[in-house]
N, C-alpha and C positions, 0 to 999 in steps of 0.2 A: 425725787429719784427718777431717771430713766424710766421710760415707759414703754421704749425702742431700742434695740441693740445692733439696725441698721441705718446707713445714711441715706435722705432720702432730698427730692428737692422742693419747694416751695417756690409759686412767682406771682408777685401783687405790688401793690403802689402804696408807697410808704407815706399815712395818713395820717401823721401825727409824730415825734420825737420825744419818747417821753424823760430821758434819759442820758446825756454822753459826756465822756470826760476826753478835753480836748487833747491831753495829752498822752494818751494811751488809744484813744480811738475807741474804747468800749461805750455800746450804745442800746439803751431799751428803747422798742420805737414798737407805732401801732402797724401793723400791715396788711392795706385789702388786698383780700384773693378771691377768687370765682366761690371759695366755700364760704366766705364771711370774714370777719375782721379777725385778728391773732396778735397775739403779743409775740415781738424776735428780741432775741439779744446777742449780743456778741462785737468784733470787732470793726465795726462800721463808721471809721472816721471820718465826718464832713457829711454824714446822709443828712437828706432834707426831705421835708414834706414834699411829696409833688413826685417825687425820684421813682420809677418801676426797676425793682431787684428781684434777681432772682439768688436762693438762698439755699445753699448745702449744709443740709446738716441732720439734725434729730431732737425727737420731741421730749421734753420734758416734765418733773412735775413740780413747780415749785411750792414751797414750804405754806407762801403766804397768797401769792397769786394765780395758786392753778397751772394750767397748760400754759408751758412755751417752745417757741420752739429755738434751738440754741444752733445759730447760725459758726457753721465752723470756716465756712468760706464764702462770698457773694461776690455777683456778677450784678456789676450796675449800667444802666442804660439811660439815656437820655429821656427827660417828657416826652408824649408825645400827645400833640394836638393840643391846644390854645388853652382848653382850660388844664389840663396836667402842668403845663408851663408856665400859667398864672400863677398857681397853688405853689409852683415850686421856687419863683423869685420874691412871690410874696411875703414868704418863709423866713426872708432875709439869706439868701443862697448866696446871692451875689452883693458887694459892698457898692452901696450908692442906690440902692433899689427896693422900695419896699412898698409896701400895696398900690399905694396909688399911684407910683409911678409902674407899678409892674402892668396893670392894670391898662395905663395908657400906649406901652412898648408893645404888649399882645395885642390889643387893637388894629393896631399900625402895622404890625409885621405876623400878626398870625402864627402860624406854624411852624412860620421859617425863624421865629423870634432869635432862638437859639444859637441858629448858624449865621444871622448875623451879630450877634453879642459877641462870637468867638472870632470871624475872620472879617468882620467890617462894620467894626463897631463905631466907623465916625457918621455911620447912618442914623444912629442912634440924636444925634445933634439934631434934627426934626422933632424932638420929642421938644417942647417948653421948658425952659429949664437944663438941658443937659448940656454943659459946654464941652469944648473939644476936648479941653482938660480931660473933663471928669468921663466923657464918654470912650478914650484911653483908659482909663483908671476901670471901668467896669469892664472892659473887654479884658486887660490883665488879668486882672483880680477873676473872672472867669475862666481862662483858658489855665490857668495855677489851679482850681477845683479840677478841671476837666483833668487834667494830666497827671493830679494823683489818682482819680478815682483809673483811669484808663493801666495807670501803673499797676491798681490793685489786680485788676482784672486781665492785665498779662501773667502777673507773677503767681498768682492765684491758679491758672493752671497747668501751673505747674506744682503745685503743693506748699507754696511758699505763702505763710502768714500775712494778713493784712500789716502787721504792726511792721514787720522788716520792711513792706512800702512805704508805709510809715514816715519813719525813724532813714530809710535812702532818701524820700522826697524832700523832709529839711533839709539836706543836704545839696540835692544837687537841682531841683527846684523843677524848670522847665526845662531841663538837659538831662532829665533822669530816663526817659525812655531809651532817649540817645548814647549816656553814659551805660544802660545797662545791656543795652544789645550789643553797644561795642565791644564789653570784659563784661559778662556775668557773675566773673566770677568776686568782684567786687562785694556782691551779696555777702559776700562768706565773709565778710571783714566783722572784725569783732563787735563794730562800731553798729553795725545795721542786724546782725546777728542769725543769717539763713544757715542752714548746715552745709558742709562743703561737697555734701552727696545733694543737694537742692539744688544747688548753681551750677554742677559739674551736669545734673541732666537738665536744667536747663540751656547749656552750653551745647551740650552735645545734639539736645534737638535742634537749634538754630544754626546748626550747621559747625560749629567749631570741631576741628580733626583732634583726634584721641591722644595726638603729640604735639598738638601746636604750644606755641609758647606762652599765650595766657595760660592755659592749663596745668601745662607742668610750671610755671612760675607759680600758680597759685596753689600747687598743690604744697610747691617747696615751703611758702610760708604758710600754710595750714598745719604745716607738720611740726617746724619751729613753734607754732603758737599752741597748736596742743599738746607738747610735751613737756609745756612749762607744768602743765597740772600733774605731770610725775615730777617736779622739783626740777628739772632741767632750766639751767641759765643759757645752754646751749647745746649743739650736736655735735660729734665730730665727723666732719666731712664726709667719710664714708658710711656710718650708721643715716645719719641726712639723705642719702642716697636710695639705699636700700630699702630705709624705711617709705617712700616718697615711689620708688616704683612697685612697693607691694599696694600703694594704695589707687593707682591710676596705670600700672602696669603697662609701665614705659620704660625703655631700655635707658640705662644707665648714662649713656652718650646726650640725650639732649637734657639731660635732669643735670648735668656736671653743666652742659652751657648754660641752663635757667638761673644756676647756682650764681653763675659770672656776672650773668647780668642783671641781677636782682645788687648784687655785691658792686656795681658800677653804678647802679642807680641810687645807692646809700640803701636801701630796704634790710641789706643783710650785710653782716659785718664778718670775714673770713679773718681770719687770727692765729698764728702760731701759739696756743698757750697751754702752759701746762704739760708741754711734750704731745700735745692732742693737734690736730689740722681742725682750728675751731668756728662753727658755723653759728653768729649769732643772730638774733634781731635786732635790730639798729637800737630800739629803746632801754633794753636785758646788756646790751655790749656798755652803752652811756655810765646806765646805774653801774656794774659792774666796775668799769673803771674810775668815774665819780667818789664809785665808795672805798677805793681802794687809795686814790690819791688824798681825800679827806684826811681818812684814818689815818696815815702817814705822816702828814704835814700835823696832824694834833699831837702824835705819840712822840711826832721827833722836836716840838716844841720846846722851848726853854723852862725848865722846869718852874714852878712859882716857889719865890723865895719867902716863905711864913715865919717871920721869929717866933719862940716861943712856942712853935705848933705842939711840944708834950705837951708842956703846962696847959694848951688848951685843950687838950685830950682827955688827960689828967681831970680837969674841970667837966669835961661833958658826960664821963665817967660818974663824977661824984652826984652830978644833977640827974641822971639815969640810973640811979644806983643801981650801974654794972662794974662788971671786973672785964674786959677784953681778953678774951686769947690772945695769943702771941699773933694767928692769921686775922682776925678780928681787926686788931690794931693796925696790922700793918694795913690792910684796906683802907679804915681811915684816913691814915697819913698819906697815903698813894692819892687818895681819893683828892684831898687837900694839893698834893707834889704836881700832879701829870694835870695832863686837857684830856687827856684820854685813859679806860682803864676799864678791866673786866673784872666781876667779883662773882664765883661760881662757886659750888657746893652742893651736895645733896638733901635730904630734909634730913631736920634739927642741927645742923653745923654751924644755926646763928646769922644766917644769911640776914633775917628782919634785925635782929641786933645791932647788923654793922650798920646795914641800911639807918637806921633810927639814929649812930652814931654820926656818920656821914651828914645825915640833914643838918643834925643838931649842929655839927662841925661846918658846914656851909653857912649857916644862919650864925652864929660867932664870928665867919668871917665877913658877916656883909653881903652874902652871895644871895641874888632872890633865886629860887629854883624851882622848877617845876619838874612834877610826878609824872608818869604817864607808863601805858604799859600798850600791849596790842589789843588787847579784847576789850571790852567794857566790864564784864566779871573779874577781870586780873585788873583793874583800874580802880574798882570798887573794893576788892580783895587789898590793895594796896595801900588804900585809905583807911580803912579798919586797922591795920597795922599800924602805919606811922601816925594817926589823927591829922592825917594834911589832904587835903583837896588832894587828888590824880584823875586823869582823864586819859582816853584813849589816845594812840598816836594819833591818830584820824581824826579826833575833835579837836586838837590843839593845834594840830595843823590850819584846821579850819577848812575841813573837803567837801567840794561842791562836785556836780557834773559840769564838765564843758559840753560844748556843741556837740562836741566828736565825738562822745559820751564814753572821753578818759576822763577819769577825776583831776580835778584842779585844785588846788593846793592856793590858800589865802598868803599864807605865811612860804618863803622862799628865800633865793640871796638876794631880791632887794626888799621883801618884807620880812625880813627874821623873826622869830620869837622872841618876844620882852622879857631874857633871861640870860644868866649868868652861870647856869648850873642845868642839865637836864639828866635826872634819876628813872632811868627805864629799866622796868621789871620785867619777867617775861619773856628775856631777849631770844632765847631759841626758837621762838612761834615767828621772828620777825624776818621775811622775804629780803630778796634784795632791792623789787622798789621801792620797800617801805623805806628801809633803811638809806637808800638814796633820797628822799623827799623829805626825813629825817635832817638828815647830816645838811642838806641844802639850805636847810630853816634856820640854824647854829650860827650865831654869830660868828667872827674869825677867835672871839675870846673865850667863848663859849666851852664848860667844862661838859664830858659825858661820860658818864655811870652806866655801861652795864651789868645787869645784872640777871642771872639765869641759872639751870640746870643744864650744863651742856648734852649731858645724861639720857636727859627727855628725847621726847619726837621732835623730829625736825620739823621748820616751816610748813605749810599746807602751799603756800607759793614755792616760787622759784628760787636755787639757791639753801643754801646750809649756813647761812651767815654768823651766827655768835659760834660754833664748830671752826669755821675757817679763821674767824678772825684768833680762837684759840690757840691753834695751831699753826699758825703763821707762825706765832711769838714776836709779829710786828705791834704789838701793844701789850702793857705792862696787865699780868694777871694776876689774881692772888684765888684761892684756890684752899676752900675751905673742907677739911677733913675731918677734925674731932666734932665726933656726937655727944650732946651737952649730957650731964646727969639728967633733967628731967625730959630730955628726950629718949636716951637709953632706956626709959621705963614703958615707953612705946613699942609694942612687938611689930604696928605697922612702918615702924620709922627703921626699928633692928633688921626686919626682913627685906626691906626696901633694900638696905646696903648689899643684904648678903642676895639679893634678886640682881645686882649691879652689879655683882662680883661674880656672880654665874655659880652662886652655891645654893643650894634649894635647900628652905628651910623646912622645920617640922609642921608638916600640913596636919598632923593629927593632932598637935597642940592647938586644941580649940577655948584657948582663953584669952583674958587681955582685951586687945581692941583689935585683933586678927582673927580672922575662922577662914575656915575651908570647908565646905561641904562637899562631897562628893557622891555626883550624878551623873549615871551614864544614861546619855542619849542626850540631844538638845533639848525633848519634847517634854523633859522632865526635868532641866536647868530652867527651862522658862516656867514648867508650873510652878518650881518651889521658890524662883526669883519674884513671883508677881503672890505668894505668899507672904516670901520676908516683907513687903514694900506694905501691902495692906493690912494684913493681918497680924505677922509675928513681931515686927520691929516697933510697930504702935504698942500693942498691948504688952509685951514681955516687957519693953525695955524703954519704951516711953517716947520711942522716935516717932515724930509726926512724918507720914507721908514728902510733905511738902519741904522737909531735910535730908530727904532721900534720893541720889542718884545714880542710878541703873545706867552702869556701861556696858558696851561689849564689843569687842572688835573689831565687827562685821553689820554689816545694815541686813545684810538674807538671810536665808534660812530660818529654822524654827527659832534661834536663839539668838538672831541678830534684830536691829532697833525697829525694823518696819513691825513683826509679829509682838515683840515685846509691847510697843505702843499701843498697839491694839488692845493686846490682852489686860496694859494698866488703866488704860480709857476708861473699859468695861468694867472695872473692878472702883476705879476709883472716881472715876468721873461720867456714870450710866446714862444713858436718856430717859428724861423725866418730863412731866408737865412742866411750862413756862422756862425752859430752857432753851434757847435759840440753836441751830445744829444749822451747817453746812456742810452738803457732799463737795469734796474736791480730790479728784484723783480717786487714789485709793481709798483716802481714810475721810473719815466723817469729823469737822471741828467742831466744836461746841463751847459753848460757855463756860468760863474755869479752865479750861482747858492750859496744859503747859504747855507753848509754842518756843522753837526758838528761829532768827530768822538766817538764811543761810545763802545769802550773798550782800555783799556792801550791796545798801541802796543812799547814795550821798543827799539826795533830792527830795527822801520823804519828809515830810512836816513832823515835827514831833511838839507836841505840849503839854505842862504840868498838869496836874491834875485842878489844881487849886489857878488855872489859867495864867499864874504872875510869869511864867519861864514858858518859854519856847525855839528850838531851834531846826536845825536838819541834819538828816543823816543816824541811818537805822543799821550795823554792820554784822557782817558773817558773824553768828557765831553768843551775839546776845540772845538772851532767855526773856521772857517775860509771860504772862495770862490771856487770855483772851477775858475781855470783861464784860461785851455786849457784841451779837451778830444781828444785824439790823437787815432784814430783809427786803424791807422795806427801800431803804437806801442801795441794797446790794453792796451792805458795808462790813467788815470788821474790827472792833478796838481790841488793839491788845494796849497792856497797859508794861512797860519795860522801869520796871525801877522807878517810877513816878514819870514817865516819861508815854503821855498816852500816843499811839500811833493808828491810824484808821487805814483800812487798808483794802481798794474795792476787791468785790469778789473775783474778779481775772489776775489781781494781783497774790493769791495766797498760793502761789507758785515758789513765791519768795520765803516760804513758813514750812515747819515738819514740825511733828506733834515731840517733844522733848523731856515726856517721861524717861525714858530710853536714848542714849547719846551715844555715838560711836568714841573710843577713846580720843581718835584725833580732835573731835569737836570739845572734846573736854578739857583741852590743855590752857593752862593758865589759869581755872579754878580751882576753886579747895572745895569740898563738901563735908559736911557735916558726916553724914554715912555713906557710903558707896557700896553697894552693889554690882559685882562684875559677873556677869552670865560668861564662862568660855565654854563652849562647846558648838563641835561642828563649824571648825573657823578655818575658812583655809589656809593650807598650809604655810602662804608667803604672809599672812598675819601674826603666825605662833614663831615670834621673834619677840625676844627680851624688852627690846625699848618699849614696845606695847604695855607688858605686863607694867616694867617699872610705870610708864608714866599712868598708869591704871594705879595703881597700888599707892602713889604720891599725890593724886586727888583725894584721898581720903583724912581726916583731919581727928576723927575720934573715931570712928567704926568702918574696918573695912569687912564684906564678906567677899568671899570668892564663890563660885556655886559652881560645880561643871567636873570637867574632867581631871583626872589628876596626871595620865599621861600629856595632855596640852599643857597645863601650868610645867609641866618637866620639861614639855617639851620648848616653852617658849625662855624659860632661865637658861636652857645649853646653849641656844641658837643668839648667838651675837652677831647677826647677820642685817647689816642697814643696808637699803638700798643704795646702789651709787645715785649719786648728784653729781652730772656734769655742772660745775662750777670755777672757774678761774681765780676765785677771790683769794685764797688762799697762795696761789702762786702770784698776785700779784703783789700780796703785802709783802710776801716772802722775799720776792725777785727788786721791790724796790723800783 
């Protein structure tokens, strides 16, 4: 734990490394100072023995090894004096140079070693041994160390992270001082990841004027790039505007010229659509019309001519022993007829039925076909239903990081998927990249299935995509409405429709597999919510914990997922002897622990437990344990569905404790019980599609706990956010 709650500085000669991983730059190392030797950690890419740093930060206590101090920023400085310089090529700092040759270059050049390593390294050829080649090669290979660390230590104070030096210096190598004095604002690029208030003062200190045109250029695409995370595919020219001068407070006139010539340089793509003046980013404009011409070219395809198709229906029927509805069937048949086609419905209208017909109906005709959904829990969820393999879009695509650290995609138009058929579940969670990167992987013969609750929350990306493609009516839907008999025996399945329908059901009917408790005040939804989970729902009624999951609207206040976490932690999972525990942020993780991870990581290592399977790629929105925190290592395993993942401790940035879920992060799983805390939610949250898609996670036991004017409140209010999106007019317009 903290032992300081201010920043203080630290300056010694780094005497030891005990620690670093090269591709994050986090590093435990030893370091002398005038008071004695100390353990630092923190982000120190490329330090070496020999090195004097000086180090920002504050002291801490760890679990296993006592005081350190946790360096949040450093300033690194060159050796000085023969032996500091010995120590530090000895280290192996420089390539081509290791003791005994380091040994004999300090000799020969003393103190000035350094300065000629970097600016006249063909002196270095007097050493035995060193040819002109290789005395090149070490001077490079030098002046490449020197220019990231000198990176660190521009960007540095200005409050900007080692790691975004980092992650620009791959990039732009020996041109990175150069590229970033040039455009700072560079920094802000998704790819290197500084905030656009970091690059905008260090812009404005180095002299750039408050209207010049990097600025407002990059403020124009700062604004496009973060309004995708309200669902926007794009701006309309004048929201673009306004938004863009309230944030750099520049008058309209040269934010309308940035606009033009971002738009000339391809960066931004300006578009009549939709009746809107539309602003987009070159990559959001691509997918957008990508997915639009796809869809098109599938739906308007020649339909496939099947003899016989009843009688195989007929047949899939007898071996399922189901009876089809009249929508039921027609899916099927559609499913079999088109390349393309949507199957939508609420809970119990049979959606898994059709599904399960469809396959069956694929597989009689010879079609190989593959499962797949967004999440990993709707993929898994997926496979339990049909008994067939499903994998996430993202695994089957095969998503790696590229350099530029957009994801890259194995499978494409000229590696497609080895398939005939692709069955997506889930469709309303899915974005318009995804759905672009999607359709790209589809052979030209390739059939698609999907399939979703249009009902639900929209996407967490950008875009309303299975919405738009509904309502286009550019592709064939069918649209499931009768609730089976042994679903009508479900009050959470009866109530769902009538929550869809904006009629509020009887909350004081507490029987069934529906309750409503009503608690006023948050502070008293969250005591009785972290009772039902431990206490009442175990012992009354036989629910384990670990079949239990706590939503709620909102991540604040008393009754949103950060205090909920806490308070299930405490209850469920306590601090004990031989239990490993790590401070990060706010919350404390520990062993047992339910994490989920909450951004795509394409790059992490994942493997089996049993070692025989391993692959990559950890994504938004998977759950899994923590099963050992290794101190030692500065490591943690979480374990995701037999899928072990380690993760250093700078990396648990990427993790939130998942007793507690907000509804958004919930979509696309089922749970056994659900518990939904509402209260104290704000008001743009107490909207319908919330509840419904709360109320449609639950699978045997839903409770509600909270207020009974918010559940009122949120059945009236059929209020979705708008989604600046095109897709819809483009299927439409053809």
């Amino acid at each position: 734990m903290d032992t300081t709650d201010h920043t203080i500085e630290i300056e010694g000669t780094v005497s030891a490394v005990i620690y670093q991983n090269a591709e994050n730059g986090y590093t435990v190392l030893r370091l002398s100072t005038e008071e004695g030797s100390v353990t630092a950690v923190g982000c120190l890419p490329s330090v070496l023995p020999g090195e004097e740093v000086v180090l920002t930060g504050g002291w801490t206590t760890h679990q296993a090894y006592g005081q350190q101090f946790k360096a949040e920023w450093a300033e690194r400085r060159q050796p000085r004096g023969p032996e500091a310089i010995f120590r530090y090529l000895a280290s192996g700092a420089v390539k081509n140079i290791g003791p005994v040759r380091a040994r004999e270059i300090v000799d020969m050049f003393g103190g000035e070693t350094l300065d000629v390593i970097e600016n006249e390294p063909e002196k270095l050829t007097a050493i035995r041994g060193i040819s002109g080649k290789t005395a090149l090669a070490i001077g490079d290979w030098y002046r490449r160390q020197v220019g990231l660390r000198r990176l660190m230590d521009f960007l540095g104070h200005y409050g900007i992270k080692p790691a975004v030096a980092l992650r620009f210096y791959r990039v732009y190598g020996d041109e990175s001082m150069a590229a970033v004095r040039d455009n700072p604002y560079i920094l802000a690029n998704e790819t290197f990841g500084a905030a656009f208030h970091e690059a905008d003062a260090l812009a404005l200190d180095t002299g750039f004027e408050g209207d010049s045109p990097q600025r407002v250029e990059a403020a124009v695409l700062f604004e496009l790039s973060h309004n995708t995370r309200n669902g926007h595919v794009f701006l309309p020219r004048e929201k673009l505007i306004a938004a863009t001068r309230q944030l750099i407070g520049v008058d309209e006139s040269p934010i309308g010229e940035a606009v033009d010539v971002l738009c000339d340089g391809g960066y931004v793509v300006r578009e009549k659509a939709a009746g809107v003046d539309a602003c987009y980013l070159e990559r959001l404009h691509e997918a957008e019309e990508f997915t639009a011409r796809r869809l098109r070219e599938m739906a308007e395809a020649v339909p496939f001519r099947t003899e016989d198709l009843s009688r195989l229906i007929d047949r899939v029927e007898r071996e399922q022993g189901v009876r089809y509805a009249a929508g039921q069937r027609k899916a099927v048949e559609l499913a079999a007829r088109r390349r393309v086609m949507v199957l939508t419905g609420g809970p119990g209208t049979g959606k898994t039925t059709s599904v399960r017909g469809i396959l069956a109906l694929f597989d009689k005709l010879g079609l190989k076909t593959m499962l797949c959904a967004p999440t990993g829990r709707a993929a898994k969820r997926m496979s339990e239903l049909t008994g067939r393999e499903a994998a996430t879009i993202h695994r089957a695509l095969g998503t790696y990081m590229g350099e530029d650290g957009e994801p890259v995609f194995e499978h494409d138009e000229t590696e497609p998927l080895d398939c005939d058929a692709v069955i997506m579940d889930e469709s309303s969670m899915v974005d318009i990249m995804l759905m672009h990167s999607l359709l790209s992987a589809l052979r030209p013969d390739c059939r698609l299935v999907m399939v979703g609750d249009a009902d639900q929350l929209p996407s967490v990306g950008p875009g309303c995509v299975f919405s738009d493609i509904i309502r286009s009516g550019a592709v064939e839907s069918v649209t499931l409405t009768e609730i089976f008999r042994q679903a009508q025996e479900s009050r959470i399945v009866k109530n769902a429709h009538l929550i869809n329908r904006g009629t509020i059901p009887d909350l004081a009917d507490n029987s069934g597999d529906f309750f409503f408790l009503k608690r006023s005040g948050a502070a008293r939804t969250a005591e009785t919510v972290a009772q039902l989970v431990t206490k009442r729902l175990p012992e009354n009624m036989g629910v384990d914990p670990s079949q239990i999951q706590v939503l709620t609207p909102t991540r604040k206040r008393e009754a949103g997922t950060e205090a909920l976490n806490r308070a299930l932690q405490a209850e469920l999972n306590p601090p004990r002897p031989g239990v490993s525990e790590k401070v990060f942020g706010d919350f404390t993780f520990r062993e047992g622990d339910k994490v989920m991870q909450i951004r795509n990581n394409y790059d992490i290592i994942w493997k089996s437990a049993d070692g025989t399977r391993a692959g990559c790629g950890i994504f938004n929105g998977d759950v899994g344990v923590i099963t050992s925190i290794d101190t030692g290592a500065e490591s943690v395993t979480v374990d995701y569905d037999d899928r072990l993942v380690t993760y250093l401790f700078d990396q648990l940035g990427e993790l939130e404790p998942a007793y507690a879920m907000t509804v958004h992060k919930a979509q696309g799983s089922e749970y056994r019980a659900v518990v939904l805390a509402v209260a104290g939610v704000s008001p743009r949250l107490l909207v319908r599609g919330v509840l419904y898609t709360a109320v449609t996670r639950a699978r045997e036991l839903l409770i509600i706990v909270g207020s009974t004017d918010d559940v009122e409140t949120m059945i009236k209010t059929d209020r979705r956010a708008r989604r600046y999106s095109g897709l819809r007019w483009r299927l439409a317009e053809g």
